[in-house]
PDB file of the backbone (N, CA, C, O) and the ligand in Angstrom, with CONECT records:
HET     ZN  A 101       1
ATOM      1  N   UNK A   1     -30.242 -49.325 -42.832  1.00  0.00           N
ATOM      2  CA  UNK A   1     -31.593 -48.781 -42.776  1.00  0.00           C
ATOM      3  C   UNK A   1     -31.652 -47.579 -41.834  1.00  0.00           C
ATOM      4  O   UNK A   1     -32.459 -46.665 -42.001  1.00  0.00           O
ATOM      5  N   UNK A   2     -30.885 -47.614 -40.972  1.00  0.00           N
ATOM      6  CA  UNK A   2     -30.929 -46.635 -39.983  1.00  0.00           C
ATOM      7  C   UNK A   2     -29.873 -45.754 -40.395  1.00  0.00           C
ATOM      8  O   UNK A   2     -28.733 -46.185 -40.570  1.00  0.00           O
ATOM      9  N   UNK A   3     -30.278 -44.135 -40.621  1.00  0.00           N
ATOM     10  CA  UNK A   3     -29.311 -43.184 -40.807  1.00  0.00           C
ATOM     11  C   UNK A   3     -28.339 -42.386 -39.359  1.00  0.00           C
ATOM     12  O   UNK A   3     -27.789 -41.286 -39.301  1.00  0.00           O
ATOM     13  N   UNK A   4     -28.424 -43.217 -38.592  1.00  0.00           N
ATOM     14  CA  UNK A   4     -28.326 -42.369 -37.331  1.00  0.00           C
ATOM     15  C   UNK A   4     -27.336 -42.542 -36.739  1.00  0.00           C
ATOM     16  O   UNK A   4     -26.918 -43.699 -36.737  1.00  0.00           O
ATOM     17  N   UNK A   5     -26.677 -41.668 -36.118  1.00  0.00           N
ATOM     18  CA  UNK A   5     -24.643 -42.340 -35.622  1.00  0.00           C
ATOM     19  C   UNK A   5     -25.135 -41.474 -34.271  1.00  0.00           C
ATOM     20  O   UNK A   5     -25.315 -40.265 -34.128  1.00  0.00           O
ATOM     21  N   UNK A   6     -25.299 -42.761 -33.206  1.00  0.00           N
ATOM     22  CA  UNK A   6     -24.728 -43.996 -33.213  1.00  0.00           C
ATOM     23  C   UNK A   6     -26.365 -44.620 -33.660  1.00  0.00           C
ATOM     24  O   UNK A   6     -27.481 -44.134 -33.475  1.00  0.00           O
ATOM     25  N   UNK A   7     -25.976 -45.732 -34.232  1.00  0.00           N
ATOM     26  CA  UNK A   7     -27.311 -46.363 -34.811  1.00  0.00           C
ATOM     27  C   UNK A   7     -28.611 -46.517 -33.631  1.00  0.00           C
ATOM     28  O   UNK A   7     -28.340 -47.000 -32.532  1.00  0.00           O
ATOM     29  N   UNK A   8     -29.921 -46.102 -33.926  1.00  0.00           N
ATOM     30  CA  UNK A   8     -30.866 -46.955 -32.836  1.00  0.00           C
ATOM     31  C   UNK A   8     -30.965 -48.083 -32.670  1.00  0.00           C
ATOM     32  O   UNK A   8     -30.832 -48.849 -33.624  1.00  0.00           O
ATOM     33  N   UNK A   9     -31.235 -48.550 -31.381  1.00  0.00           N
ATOM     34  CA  UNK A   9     -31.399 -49.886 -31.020  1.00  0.00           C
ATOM     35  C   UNK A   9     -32.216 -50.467 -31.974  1.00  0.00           C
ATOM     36  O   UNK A   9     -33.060 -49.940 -32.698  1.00  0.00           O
ATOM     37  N   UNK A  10     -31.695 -52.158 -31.841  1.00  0.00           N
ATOM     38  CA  UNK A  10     -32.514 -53.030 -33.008  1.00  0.00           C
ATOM     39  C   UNK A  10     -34.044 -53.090 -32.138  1.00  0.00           C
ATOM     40  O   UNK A  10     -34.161 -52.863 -30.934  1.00  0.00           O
ATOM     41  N   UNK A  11     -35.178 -53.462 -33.102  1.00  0.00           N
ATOM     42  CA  UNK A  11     -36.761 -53.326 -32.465  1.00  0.00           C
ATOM     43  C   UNK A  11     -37.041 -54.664 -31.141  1.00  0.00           C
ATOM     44  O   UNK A  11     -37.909 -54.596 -30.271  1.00  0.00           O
ATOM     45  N   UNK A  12     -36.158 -55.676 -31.301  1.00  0.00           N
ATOM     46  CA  UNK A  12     -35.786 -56.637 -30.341  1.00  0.00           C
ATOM     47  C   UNK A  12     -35.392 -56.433 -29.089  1.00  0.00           C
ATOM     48  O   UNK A  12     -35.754 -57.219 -28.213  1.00  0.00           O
ATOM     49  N   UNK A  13     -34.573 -55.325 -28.793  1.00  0.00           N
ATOM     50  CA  UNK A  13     -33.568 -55.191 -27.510  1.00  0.00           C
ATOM     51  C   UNK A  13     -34.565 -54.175 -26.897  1.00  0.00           C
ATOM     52  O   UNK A  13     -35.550 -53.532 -27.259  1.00  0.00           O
ATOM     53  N   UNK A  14     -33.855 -54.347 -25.847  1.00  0.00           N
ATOM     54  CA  UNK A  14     -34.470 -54.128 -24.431  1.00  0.00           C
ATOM     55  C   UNK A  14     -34.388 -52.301 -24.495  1.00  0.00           C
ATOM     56  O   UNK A  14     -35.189 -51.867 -23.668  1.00  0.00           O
ATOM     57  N   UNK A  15     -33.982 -51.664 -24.905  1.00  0.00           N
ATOM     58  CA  UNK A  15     -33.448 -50.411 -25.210  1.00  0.00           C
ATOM     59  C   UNK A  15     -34.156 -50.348 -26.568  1.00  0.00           C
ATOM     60  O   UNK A  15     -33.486 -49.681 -27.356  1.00  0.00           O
ATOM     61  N   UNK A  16     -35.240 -50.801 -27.077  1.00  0.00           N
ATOM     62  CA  UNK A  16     -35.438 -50.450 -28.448  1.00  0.00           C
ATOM     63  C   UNK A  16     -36.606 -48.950 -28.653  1.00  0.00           C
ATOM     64  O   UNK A  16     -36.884 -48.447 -29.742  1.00  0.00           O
ATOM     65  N   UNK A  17     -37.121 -48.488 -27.314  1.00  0.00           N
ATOM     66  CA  UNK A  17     -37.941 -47.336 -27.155  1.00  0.00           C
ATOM     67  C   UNK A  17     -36.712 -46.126 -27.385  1.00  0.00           C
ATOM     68  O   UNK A  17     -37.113 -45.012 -27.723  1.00  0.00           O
ATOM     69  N   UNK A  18     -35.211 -46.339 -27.204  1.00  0.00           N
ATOM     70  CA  UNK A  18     -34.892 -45.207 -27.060  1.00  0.00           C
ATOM     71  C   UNK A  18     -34.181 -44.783 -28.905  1.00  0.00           C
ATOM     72  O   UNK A  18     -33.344 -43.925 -29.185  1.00  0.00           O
ATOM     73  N   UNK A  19     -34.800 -45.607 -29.713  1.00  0.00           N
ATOM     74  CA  UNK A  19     -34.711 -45.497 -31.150  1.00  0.00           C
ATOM     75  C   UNK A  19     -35.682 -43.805 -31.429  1.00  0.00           C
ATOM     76  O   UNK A  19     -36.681 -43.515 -30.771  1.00  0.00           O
ATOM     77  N   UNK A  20     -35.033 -42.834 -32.611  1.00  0.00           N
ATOM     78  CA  UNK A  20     -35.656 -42.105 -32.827  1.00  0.00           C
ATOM     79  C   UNK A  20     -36.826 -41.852 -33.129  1.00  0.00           C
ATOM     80  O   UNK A  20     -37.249 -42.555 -34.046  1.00  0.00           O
ATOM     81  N   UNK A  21     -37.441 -41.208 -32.770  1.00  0.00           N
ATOM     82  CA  UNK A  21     -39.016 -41.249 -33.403  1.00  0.00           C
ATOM     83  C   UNK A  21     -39.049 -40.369 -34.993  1.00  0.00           C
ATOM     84  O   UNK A  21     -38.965 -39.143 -35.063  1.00  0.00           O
ATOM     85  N   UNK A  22     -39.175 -41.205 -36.090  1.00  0.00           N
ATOM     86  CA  UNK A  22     -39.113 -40.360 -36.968  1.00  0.00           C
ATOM     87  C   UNK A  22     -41.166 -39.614 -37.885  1.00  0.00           C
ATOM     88  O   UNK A  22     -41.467 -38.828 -38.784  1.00  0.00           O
ATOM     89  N   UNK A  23     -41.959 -40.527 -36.882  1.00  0.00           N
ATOM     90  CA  UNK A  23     -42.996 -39.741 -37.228  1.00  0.00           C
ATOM     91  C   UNK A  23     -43.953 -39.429 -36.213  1.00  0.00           C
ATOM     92  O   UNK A  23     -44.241 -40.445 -35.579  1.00  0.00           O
ATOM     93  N   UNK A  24     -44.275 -38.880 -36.002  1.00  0.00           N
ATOM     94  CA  UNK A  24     -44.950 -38.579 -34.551  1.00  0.00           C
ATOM     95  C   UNK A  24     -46.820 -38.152 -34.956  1.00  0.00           C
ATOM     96  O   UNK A  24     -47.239 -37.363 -35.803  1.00  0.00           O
ATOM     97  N   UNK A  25     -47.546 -38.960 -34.052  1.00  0.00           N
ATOM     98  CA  UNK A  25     -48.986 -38.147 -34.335  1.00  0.00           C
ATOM     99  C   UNK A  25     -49.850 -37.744 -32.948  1.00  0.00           C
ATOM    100  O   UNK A  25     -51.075 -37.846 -32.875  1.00  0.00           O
ATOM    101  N   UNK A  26     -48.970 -37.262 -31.848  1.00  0.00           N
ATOM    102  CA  UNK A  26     -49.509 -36.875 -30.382  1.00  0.00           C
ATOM    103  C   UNK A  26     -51.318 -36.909 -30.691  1.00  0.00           C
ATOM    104  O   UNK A  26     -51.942 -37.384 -29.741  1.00  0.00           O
ATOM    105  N   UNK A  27     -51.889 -36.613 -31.488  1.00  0.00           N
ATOM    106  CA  UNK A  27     -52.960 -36.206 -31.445  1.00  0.00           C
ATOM    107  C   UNK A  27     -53.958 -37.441 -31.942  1.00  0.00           C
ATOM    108  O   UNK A  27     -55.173 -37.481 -31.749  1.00  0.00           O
ATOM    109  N   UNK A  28     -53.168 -38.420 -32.615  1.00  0.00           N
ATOM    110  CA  UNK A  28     -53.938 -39.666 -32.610  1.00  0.00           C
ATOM    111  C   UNK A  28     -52.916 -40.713 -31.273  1.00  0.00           C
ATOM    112  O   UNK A  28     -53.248 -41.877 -31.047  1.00  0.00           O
ATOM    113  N   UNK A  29     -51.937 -40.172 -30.670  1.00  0.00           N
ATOM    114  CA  UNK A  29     -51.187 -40.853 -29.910  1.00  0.00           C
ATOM    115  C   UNK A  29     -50.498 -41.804 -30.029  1.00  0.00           C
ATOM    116  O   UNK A  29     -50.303 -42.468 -29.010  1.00  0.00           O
ATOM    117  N   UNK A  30     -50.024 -42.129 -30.987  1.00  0.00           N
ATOM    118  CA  UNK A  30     -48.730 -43.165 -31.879  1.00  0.00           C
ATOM    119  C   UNK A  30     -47.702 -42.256 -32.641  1.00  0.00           C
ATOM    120  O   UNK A  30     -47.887 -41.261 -33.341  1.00  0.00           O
ATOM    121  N   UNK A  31     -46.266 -43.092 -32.185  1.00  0.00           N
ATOM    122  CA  UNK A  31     -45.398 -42.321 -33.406  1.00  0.00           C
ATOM    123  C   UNK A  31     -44.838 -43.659 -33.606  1.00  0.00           C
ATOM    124  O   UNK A  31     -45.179 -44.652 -32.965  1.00  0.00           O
ATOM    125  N   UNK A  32     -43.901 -43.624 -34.594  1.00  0.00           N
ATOM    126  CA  UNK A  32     -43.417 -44.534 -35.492  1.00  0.00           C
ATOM    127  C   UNK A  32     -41.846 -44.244 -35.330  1.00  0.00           C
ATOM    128  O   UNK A  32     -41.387 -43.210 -35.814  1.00  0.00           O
ATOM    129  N   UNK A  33     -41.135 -45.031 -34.745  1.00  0.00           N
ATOM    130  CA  UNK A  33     -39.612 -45.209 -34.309  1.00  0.00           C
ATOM    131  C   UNK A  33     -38.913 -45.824 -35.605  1.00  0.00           C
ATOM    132  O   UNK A  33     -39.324 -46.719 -36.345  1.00  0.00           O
ATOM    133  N   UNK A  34     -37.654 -45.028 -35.665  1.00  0.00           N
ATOM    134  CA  UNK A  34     -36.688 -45.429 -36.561  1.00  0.00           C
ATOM    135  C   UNK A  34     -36.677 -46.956 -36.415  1.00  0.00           C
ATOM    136  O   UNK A  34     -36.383 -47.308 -37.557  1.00  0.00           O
ATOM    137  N   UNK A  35     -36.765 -47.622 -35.978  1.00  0.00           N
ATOM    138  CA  UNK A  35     -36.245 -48.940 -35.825  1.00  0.00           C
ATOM    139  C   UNK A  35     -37.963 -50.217 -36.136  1.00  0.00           C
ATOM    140  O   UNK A  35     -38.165 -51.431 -36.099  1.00  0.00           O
ATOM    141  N   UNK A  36     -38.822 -48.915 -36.427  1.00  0.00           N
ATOM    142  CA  UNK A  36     -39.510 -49.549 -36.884  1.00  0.00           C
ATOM    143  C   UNK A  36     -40.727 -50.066 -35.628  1.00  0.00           C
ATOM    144  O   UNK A  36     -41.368 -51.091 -35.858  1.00  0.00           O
ATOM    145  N   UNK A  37     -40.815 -49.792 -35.171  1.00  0.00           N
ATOM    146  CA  UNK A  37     -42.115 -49.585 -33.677  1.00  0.00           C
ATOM    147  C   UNK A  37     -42.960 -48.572 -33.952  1.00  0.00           C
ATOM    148  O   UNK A  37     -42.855 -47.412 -34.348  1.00  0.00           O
ATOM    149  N   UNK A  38     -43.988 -49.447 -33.583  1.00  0.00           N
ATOM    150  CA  UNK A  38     -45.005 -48.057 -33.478  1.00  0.00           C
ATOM    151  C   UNK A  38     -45.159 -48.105 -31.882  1.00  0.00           C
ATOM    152  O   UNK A  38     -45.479 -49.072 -31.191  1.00  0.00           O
ATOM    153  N   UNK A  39     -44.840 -46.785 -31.482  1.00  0.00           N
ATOM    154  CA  UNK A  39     -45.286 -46.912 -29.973  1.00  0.00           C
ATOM    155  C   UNK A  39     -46.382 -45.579 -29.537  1.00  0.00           C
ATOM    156  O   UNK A  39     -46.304 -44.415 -29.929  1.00  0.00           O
ATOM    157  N   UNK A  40     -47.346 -46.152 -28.652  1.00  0.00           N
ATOM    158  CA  UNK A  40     -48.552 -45.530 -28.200  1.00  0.00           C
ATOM    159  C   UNK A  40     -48.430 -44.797 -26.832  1.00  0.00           C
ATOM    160  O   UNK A  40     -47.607 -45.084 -25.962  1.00  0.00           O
ATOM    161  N   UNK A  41     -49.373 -43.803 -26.762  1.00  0.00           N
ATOM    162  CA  UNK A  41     -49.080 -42.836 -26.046  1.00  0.00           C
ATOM    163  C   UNK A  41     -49.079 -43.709 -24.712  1.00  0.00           C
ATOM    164  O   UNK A  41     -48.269 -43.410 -23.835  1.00  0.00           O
ATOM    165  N   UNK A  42     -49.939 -44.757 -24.528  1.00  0.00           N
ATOM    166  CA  UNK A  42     -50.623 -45.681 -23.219  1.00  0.00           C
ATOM    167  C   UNK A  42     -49.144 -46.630 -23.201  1.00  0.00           C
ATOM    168  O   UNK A  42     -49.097 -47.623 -22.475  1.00  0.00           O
ATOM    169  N   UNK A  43     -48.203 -46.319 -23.880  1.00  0.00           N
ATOM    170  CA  UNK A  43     -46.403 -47.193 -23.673  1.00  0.00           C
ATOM    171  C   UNK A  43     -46.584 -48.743 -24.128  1.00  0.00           C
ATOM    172  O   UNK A  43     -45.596 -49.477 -24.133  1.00  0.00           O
ATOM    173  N   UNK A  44     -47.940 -49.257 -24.534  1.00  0.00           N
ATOM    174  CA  UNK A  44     -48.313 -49.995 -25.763  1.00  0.00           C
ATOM    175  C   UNK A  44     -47.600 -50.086 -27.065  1.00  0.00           C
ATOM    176  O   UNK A  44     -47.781 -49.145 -27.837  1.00  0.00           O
ATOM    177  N   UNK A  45     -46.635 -51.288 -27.532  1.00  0.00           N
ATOM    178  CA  UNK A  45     -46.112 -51.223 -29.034  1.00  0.00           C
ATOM    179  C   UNK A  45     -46.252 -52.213 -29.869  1.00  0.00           C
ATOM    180  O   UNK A  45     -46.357 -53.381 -29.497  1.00  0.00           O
ATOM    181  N   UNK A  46     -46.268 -51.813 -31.165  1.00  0.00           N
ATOM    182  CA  UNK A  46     -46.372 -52.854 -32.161  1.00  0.00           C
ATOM    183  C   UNK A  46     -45.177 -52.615 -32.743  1.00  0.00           C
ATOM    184  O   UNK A  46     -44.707 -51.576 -33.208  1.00  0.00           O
ATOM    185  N   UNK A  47     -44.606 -54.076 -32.627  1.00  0.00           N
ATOM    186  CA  UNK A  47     -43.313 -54.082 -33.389  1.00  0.00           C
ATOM    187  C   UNK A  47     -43.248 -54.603 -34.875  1.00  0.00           C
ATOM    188  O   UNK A  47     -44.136 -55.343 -35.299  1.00  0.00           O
ATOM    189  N   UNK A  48     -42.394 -54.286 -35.507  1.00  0.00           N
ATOM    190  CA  UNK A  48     -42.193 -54.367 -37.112  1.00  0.00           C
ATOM    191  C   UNK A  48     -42.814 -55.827 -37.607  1.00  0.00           C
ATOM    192  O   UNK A  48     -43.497 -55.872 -38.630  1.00  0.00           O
ATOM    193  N   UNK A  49     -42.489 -57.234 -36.680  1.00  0.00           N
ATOM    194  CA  UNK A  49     -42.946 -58.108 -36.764  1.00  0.00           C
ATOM    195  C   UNK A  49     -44.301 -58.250 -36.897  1.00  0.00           C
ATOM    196  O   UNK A  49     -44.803 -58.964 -37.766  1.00  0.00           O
ATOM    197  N   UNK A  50     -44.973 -57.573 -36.037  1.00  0.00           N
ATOM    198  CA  UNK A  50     -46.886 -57.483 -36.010  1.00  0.00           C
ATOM    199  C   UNK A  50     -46.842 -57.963 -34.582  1.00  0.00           C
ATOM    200  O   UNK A  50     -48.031 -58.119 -34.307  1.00  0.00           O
ATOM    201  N   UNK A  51     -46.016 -58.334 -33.353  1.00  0.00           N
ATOM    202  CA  UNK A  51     -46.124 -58.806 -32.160  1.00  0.00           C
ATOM    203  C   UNK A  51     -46.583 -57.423 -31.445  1.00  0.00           C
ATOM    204  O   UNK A  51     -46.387 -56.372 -32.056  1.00  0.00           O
ATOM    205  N   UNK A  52     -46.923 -57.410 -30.727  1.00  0.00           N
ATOM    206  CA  UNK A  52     -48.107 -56.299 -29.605  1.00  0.00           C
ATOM    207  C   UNK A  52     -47.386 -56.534 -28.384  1.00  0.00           C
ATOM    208  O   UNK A  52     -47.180 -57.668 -27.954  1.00  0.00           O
ATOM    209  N   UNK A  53     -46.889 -55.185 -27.661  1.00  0.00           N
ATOM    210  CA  UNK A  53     -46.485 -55.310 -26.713  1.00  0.00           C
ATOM    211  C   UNK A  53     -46.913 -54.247 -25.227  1.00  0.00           C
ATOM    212  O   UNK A  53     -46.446 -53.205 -24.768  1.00  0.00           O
ATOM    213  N   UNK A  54     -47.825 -54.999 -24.911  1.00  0.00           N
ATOM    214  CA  UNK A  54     -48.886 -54.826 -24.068  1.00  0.00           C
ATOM    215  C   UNK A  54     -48.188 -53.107 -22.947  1.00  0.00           C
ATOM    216  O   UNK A  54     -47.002 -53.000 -22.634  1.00  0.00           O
ATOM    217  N   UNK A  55     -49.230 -52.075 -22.585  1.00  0.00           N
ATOM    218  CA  UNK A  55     -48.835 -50.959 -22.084  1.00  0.00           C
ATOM    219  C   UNK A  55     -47.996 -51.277 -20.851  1.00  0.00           C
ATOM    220  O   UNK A  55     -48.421 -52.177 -20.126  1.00  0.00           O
ATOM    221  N   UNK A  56     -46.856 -50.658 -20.512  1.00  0.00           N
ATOM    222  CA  UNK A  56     -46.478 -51.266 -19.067  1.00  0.00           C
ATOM    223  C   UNK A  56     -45.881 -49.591 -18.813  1.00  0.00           C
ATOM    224  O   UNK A  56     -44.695 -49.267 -18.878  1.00  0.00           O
ATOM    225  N   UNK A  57     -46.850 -48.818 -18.562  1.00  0.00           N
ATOM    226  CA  UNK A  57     -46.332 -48.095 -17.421  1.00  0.00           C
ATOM    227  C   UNK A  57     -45.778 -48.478 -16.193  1.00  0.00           C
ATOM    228  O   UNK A  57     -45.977 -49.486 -15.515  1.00  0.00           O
ATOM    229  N   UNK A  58     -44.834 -47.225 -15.967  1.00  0.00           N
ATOM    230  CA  UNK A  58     -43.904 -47.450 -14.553  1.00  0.00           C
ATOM    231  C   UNK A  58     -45.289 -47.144 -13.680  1.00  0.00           C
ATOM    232  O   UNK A  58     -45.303 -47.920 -12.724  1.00  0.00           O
ATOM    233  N   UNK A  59     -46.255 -46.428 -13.683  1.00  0.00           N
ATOM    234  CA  UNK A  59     -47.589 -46.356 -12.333  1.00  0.00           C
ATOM    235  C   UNK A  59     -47.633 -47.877 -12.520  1.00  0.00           C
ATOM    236  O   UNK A  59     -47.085 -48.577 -11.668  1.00  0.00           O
ATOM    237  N   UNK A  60     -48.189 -48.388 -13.478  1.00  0.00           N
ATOM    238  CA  UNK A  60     -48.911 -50.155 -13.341  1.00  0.00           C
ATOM    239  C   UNK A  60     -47.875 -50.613 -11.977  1.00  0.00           C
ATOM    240  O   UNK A  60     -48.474 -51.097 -11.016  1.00  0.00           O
ATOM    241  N   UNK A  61     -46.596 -50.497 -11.888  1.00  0.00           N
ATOM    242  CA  UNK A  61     -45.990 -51.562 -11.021  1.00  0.00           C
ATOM    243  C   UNK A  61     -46.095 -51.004  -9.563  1.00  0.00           C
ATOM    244  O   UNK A  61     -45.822 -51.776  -8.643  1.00  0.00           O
ATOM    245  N   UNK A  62     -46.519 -49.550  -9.248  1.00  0.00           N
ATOM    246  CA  UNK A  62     -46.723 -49.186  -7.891  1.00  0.00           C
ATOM    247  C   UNK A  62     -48.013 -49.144  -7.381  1.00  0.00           C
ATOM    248  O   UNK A  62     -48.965 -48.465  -7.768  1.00  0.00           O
ATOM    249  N   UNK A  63     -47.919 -50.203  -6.176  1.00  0.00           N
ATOM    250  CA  UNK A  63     -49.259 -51.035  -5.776  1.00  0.00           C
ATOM    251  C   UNK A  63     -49.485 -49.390  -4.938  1.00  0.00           C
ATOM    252  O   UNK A  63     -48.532 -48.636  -4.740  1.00  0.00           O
ATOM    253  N   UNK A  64     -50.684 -49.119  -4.596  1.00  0.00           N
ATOM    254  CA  UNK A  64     -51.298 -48.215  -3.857  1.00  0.00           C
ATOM    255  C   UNK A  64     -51.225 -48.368  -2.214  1.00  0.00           C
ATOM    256  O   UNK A  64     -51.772 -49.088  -1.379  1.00  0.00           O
ATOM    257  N   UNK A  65     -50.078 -47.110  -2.203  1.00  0.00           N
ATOM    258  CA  UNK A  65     -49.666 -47.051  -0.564  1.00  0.00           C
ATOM    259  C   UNK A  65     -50.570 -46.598   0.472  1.00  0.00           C
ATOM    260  O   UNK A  65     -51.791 -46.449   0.521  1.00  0.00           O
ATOM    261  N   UNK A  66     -49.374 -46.380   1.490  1.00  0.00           N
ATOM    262  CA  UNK A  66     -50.465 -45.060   2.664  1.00  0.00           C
ATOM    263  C   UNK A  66     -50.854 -44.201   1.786  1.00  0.00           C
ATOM    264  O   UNK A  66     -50.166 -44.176   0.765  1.00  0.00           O
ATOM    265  N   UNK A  67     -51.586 -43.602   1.828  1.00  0.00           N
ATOM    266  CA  UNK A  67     -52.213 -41.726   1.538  1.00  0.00           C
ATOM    267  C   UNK A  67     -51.023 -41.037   2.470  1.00  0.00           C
ATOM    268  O   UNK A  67     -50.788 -41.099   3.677  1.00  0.00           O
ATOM    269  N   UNK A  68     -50.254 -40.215   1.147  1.00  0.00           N
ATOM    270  CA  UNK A  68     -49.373 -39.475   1.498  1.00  0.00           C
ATOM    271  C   UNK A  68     -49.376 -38.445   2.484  1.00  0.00           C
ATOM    272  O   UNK A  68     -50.133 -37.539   2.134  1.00  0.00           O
ATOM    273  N   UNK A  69     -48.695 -38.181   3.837  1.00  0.00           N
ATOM    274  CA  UNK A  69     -48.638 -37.737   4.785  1.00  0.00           C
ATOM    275  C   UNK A  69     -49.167 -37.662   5.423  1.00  0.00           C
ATOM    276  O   UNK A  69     -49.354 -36.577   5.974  1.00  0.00           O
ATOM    277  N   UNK A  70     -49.989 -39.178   5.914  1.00  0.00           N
ATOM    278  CA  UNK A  70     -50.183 -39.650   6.902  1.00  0.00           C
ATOM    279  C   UNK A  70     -49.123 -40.953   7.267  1.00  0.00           C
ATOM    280  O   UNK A  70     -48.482 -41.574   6.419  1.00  0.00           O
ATOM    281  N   UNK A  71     -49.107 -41.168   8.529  1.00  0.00           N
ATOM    282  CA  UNK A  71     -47.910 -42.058   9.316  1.00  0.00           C
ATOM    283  C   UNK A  71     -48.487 -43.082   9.838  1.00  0.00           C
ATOM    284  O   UNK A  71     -48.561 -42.947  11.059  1.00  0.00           O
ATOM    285  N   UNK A  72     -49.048 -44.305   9.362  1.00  0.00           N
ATOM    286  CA  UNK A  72     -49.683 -44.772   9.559  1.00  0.00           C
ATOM    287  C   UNK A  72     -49.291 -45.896  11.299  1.00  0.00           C
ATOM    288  O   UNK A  72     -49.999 -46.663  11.951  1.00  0.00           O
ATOM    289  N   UNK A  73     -47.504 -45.314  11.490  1.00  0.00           N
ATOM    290  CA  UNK A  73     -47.131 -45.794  12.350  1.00  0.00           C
ATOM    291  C   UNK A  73     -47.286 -44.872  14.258  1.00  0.00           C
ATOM    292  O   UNK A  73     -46.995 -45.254  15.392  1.00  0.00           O
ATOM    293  N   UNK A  74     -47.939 -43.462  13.637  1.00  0.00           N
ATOM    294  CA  UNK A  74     -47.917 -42.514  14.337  1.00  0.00           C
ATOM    295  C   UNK A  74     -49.246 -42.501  14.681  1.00  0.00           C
ATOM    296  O   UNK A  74     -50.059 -42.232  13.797  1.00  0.00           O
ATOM    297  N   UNK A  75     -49.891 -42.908  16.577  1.00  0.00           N
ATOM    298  CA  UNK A  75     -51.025 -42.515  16.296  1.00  0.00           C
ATOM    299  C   UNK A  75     -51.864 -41.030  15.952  1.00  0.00           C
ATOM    300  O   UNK A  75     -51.344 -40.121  16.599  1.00  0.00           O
ATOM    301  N   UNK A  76     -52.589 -40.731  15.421  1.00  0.00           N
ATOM    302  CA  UNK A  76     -53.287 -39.409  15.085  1.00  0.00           C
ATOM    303  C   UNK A  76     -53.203 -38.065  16.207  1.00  0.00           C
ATOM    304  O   UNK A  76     -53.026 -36.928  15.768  1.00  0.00           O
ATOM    305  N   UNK A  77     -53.309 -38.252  17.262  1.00  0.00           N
ATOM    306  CA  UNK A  77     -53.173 -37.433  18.192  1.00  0.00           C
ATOM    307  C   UNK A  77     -51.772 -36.902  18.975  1.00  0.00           C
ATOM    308  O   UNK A  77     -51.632 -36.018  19.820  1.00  0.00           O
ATOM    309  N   UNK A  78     -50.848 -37.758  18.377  1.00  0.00           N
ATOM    310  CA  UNK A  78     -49.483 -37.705  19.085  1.00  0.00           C
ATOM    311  C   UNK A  78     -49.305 -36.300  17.887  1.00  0.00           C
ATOM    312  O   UNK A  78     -48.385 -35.577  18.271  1.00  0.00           O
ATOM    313  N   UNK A  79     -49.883 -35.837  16.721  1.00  0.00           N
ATOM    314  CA  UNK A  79     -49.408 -34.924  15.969  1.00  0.00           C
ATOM    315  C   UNK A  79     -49.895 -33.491  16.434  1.00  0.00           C
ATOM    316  O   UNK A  79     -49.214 -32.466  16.450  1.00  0.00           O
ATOM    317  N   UNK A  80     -51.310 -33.647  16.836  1.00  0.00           N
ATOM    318  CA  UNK A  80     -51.950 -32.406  17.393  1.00  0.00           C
ATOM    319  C   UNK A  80     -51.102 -31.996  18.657  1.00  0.00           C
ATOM    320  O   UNK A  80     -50.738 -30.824  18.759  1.00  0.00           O
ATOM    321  N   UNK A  81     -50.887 -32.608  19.296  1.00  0.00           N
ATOM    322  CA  UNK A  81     -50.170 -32.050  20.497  1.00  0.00           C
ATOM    323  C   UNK A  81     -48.757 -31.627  20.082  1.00  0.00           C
ATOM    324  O   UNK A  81     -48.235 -30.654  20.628  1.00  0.00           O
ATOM    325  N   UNK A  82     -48.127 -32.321  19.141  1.00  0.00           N
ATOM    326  CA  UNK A  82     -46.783 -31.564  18.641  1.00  0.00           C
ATOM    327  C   UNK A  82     -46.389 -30.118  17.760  1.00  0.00           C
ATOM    328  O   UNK A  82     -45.276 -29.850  17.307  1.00  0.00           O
ATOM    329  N   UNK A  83     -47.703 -29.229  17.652  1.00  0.00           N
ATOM    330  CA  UNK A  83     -47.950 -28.835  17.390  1.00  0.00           C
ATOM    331  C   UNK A  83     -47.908 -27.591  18.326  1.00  0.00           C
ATOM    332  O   UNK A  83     -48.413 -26.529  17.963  1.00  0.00           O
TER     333      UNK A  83
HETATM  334 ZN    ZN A 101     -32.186 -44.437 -36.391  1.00  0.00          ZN2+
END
């Protein structure tokens, strides 16, 4: 089924996003992977089976830090004077 050397991953494996995209619709935000996925712009997929596989951006897993460049170990005034 797959014309592609080296073949895309089967729609099962863990590597199955890096299957070709053979139809693309950026503008409704789904394309349709050789291997038979539809995957959504939000990283949301429906696989060939009809199983739904919920969005998991890499942001979702980074909990919200310090506010970047501040030191939260540094008090505030030790910076003005280094200055
Ligand atoms: Zn393929």
């Amino acid at each position: 089924m797959c014309p592609h050397t080296p073949q895309c991953p089967a729609p099962n494996g863990p590597d199955r996003e890096a299957a070709r995209t053979i139809i693309s619709h950026p503008e409704q935000g789904w394309s349709l992977l050789c291997n038979g996925i539809v995957i959504f712009e939000d990283t949301g997929e429906l696989l060939p089976g009809g199983d739904a596989i919920a969005p998991h951006r890499p942001t979702d897993l980074i909990t919200p830090a310090v506010t970047i460049g501040q030191d939260p170990l540094q008090p505030a005034d030790s910076r003005t004077s280094a200055a």
